[in-house]
N, C-alpha and C positions, 0 to 999 in steps of 0.2 A: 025844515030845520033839523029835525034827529036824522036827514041822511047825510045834511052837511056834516054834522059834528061826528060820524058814525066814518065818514073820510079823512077830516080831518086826525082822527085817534087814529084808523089804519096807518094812515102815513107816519105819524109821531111814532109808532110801532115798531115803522121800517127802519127809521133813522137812529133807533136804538140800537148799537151793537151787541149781536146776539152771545159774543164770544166772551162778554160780560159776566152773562148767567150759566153760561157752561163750566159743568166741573172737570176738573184735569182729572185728565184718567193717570192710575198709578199704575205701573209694570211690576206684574207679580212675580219676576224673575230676578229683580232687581235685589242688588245684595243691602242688608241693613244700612240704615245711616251710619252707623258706628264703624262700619268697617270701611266706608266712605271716608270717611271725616277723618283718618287714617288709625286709627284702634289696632285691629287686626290687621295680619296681610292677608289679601284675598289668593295668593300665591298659595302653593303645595307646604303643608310641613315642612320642615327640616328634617331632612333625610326619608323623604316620600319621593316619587319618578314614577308617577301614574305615566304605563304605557298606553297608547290611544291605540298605535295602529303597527302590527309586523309584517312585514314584508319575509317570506322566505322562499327562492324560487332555484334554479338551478344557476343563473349566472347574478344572483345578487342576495344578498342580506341584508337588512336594512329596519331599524324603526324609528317609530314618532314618538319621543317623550315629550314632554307636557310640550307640544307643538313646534319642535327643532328635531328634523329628519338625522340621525345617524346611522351611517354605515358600520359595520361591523371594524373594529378595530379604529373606529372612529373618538372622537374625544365629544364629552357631555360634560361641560364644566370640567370639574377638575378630574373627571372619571375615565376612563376609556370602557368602551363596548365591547369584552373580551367573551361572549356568548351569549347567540340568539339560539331557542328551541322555541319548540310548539308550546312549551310551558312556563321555561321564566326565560328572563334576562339578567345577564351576571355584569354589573358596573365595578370593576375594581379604581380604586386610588390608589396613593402612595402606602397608606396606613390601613386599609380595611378593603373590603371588598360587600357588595349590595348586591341581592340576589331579588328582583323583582318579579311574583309572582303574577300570567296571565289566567285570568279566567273567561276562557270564549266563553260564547252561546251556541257556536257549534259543535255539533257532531259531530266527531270523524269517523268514517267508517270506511273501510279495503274495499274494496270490490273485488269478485273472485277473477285472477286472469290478472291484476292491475300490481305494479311492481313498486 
């Protein structure tokens, strides 16, 4: 009799769904409900152009602000791309001009012989 009933419970066991008792995992990346729900915008400030990525090589100039590829002399909203360096990037408009400062992680250094 206790192995019947010791079956019987297993089985009742299985046909419970387990997904019931499981807790939802929460992503710790994930931005606040409030900025969700639409509060803030999760967008750059006004008048921020975080550069991600610069290209500077001998037959191209080129960077990635906040994820739209422009070319040098290129338009960024209402801006144009009027200078790329190793250190900033210069956006002019009609009325002012943005000078966005990079800060690598690398080094640069010459090499003796290297032009």
């Amino acid at each position: 009799m206790a192995g019947y009933l010791t079956r019987v419970l297993g089985m009742l066991i299985l046909l419970v769904p387990l997904s019931g008792l499981a807790q939802a995992l929460i992503d710790p990346t994930r931005p606040p409900r409030e900025l969700l729900e639409g509060g803030d915008s999760l967008g750059p400030e006004p008048g921020s152009s975080p550069a991600q990525v610069v290209i500077i090589s001998n037959d191209r100039r080129q960077a990635t602000i906040n994820g739209k590829t422009v070319p040098l002399g290129g338009r960024y909203g209402e801006a144009t791309l009027v200078q790329i360096t190793d250190n900033e990037l210069v956006l002019k408009k009609a009325d002012s001009t943005e000078v966005i400062r990079l800060y690598s992680l690398v080094n640069r250094k010459m090499q003796a012989g290297a032009k």
